[in-house]
N, C-alpha and C positions, 0 to 999 in steps of 0.2 A: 484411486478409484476411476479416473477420468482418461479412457485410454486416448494420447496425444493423438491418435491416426484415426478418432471419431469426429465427423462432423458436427461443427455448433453452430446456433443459431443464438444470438447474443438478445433478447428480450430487455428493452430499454424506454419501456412505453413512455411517450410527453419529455422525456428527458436528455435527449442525445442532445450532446453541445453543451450540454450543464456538468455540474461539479456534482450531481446524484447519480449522474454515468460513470462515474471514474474508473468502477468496475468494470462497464463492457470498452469502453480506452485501453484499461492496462491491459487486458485478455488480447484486443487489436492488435496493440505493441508488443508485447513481449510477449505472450501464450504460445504454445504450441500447438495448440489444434488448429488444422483447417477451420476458417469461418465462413458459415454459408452465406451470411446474411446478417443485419439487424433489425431485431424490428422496432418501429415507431411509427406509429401513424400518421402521428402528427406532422414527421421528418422525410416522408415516403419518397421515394425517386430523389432523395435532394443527394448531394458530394458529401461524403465525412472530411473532406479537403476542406469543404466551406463548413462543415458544422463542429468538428471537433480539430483541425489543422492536421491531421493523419492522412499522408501521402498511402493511399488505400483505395483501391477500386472495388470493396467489398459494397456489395448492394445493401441499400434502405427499404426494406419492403414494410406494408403496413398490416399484413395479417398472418397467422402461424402456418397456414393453410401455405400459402406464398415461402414459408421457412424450409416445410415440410418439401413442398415440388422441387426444391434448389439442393434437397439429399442431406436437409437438417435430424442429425440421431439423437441430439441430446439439445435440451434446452435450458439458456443459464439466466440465471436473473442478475443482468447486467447495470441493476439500478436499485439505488437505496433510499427509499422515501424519509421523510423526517419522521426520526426514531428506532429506525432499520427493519420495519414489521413489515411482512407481507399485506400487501392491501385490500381488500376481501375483492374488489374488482377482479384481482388477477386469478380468483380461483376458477371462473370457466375456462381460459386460457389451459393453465396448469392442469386440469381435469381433462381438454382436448388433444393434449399433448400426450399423455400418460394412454387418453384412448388410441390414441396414434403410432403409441407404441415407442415413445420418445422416451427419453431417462431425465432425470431433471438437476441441477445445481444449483442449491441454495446460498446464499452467503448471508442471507438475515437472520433477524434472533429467533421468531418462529419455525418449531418443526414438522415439514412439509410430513414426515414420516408419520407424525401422528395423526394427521388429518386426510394421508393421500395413501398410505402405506398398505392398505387392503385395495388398493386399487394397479396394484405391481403385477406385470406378469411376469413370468419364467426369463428372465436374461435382463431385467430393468429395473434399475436400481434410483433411488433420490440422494443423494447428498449433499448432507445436511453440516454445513463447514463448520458452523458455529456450533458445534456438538463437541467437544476433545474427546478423545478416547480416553484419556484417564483427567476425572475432573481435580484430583484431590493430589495432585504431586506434594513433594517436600520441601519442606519449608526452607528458602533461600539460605545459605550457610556463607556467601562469597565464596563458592567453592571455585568459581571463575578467576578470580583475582590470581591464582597461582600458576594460571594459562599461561605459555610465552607467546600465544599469538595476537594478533593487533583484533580488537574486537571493537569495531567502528558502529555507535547507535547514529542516527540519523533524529534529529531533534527540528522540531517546529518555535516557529512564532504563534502558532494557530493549527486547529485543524486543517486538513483539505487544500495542502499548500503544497503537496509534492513532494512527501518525504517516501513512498514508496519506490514512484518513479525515479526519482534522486537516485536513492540506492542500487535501483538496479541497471542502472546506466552507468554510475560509479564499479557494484562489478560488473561490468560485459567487458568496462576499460581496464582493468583490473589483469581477468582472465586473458584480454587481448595483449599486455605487456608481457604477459609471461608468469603471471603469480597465479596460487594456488589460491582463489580466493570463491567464498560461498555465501550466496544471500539467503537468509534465513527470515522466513515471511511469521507475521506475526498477525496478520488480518485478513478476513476471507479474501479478496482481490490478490494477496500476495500468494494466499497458499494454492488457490484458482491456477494462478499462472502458475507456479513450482510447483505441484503437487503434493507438498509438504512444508512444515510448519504448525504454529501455534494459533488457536483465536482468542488471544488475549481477553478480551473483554468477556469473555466466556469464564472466566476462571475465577472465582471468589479472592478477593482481593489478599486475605490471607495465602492464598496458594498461586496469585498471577507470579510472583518472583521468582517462587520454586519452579514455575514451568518455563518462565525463562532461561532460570538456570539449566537446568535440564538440559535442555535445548542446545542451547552455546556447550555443554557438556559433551553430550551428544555428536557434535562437529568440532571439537576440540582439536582433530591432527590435521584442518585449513590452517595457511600460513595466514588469510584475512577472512575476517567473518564479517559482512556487512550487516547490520540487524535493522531489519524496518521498526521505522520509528510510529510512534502512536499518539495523537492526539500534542498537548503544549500546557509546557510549566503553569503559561499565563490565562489557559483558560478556566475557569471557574467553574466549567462540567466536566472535567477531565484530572481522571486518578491516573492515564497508563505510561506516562514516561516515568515516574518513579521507581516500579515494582520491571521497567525495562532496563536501568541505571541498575540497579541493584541485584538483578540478577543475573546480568551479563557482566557485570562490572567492565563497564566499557574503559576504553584506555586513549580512544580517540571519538572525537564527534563531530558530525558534522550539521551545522545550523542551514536549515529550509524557510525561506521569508519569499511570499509574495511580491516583488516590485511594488512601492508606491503602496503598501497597506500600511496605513495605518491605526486601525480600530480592528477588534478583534470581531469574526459576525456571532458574536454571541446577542443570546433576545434580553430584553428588560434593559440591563443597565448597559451601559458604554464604559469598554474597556479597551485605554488605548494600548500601545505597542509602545513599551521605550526604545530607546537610541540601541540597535544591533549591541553596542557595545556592552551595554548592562546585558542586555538577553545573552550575550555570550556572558558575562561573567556569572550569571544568575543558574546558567547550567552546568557551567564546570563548578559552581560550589557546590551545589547538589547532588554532582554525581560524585565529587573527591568527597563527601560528608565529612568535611576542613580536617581531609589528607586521611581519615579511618582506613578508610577504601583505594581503588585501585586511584589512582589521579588521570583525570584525563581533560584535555583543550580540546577544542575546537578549533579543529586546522582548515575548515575551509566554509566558503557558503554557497550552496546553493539557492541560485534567484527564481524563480519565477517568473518570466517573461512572457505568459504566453497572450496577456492581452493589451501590449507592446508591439507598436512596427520595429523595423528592426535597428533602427537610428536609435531611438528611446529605448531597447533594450540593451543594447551595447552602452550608451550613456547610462544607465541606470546600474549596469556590473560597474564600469569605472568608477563609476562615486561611490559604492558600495564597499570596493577594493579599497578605496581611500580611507571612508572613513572606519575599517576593520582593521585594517592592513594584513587583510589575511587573502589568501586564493578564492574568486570569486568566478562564478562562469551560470550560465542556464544549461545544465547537462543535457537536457533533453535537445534543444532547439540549437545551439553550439556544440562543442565538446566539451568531455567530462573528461578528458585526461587531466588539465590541471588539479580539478578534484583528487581523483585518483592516488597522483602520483604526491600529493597531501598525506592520503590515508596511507600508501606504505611507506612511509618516511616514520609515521607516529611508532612511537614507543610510549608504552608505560613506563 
């Protein structure tokens, strides 16, 4: 829906520099569209060098007014509050935009279309990510397991740890060595930047598998399918790595951990992180359902370094490597080849 050669205006109000930006980050880095601008107010004329580490000369303006003069045609909502609702704040924004003649990009659970959608002229459209076009797929059958391609999930210690950006650094390395390989986005921020994909969390949990399935189905004659991963074994609000094991029947995986977390940020109780070791073995039994299913290891980790100088983050892969003994690297901030060249080595 989002034609690449429209100008964006990435809308990130209070939050640039946080981990509720992630969205207008990944659009930064790997989207296709021209970015006019973002906005924050809070963050107005600062560097996205000093606020989000993104070598970017894209301007911080603080009003949509400002988005608009810089040849802003669509505007996305590049930030996800706690609980992923549109926050009634943002609805004069969102109403001046649409007056303005703007198109809009949702990726939260609320839809813009119901409440903004008599407000559309001739050529302007809202989309609304977390909508699927078919809510109700087929129920998961391991139709994947019979795949010969390498079907690599992306697995967490935690939410909000880099398992998107992970992947899609792993394929560009991928693509760059010469393989046929395709990331297939599973949450708004991923399908934003692709244009396509799944929004998991949208799908009734009897039917999230089958739409994974699908999916990997759907891309089945890639030699590497990379799948963003969603959410973590070990958090206690989170059902979506299961019904993504199981319907992609992954064959390879790759573990996402924060540097130096230890405790998961979930609210109420304290939930720590065991030793990588167990977390790696906690995911290969769950995804092999002890051997039913496709078998798959975890051939590499991606670290999270990003609030690490870079002495402490090179020490922190080394000891990481150590105590894994598996290929360790911060794809983003280093290189992701050794990654990479992890995932096309894997066989089921």
């Amino acid at each position: 829906m989002l034609d690449p050669n429209r100008k964006i205006a990435l809308f990130a109000e209070g939050t640039l520099g946080l981990i509720n930006a992630k969205m207008a980050e990944g659009i930064i880095r790997y989207g296709c569209n021209p970015v006019a601008c973002v906005i924050d107010s809070h963050a107005a004329g600062r560097s996205l060098r000093d606020l989000c580490k993104i070598d970017s000369d894209i301007p911080v303006v603080a009003t949509l007014d400002e988005a608009i003069a810089l040849g802003a045609e669509v505007l996305v909502l590049g930030t996800t509050p706690s609980g992923g609702r549109v926050s009634p704040e943002w609805m004069t924004v969102l109403e001046q935009a649409l007056g303005a003649g703007l198109s809009i990009v949702n990726g939260l659970h609320d839809r813009l279309n119901d409440v903004l959608g008599d407000r559309l002229a001739p050529g302007q459209w809202i989309w609304d990510i977390r909508t699927p076009v078919d809510a109700m797929p087929p129920i998961a059958m391991a139709r994947a397991a019979a795949l010969p391609n390498i079907r690599a999930l992306m697995v967490g210690t935690d939410m909000a740890v880099g398992k998107k950006t992970a992947g899609l650094e792993i394929c560009r390395s991928l693509v760059k060595a010469g393989h046929d390989a395709r990331f297939l986005a599973t949450g708004q921020s991923g399908i934003a930047i692709t244009g396509a994909g799944i929004p998991l969390d949208a799908f009734r949990v009897d039917h999230a598998a089958g739409a994974v399935e699908r999916m990997v189905l759907e891309h089945a004659n890639h030699e590497v399918l990379i799948i963003e991963g969603q959410g973590s074994l070990l958090h206690p609000g989170s059902t979506a790595t299961l019904p993504l094991m199981r319907g992609s029947c992954a064959n390879a995986l790759v573990l996402c951990h924060r540097a130096r977390m230890t405790r998961l940020d979930a609210s109420e109780v304290e939930v720590r992180i065991p030793p990588l070791r167990e977390v790696i073995a906690l995911n290969e039994a769950v995804a092999a359902a002890a051997g039913a299913l496709t078998p798959a290891r975890v051939v590499g980790v991606a670290l999270n370094t990003r609030d690490l100088d870079e002495d402490d983050a090179r020490a922190e892969i080394a000891a990481t490597a150590a105590e894994t003994g598996l290929p360790v690297t911060d794809p983003v901030r280093f290189d992701a080849a050794p990654l990479a060249q992890a995932v096309a080595a894997a066989r089921g």
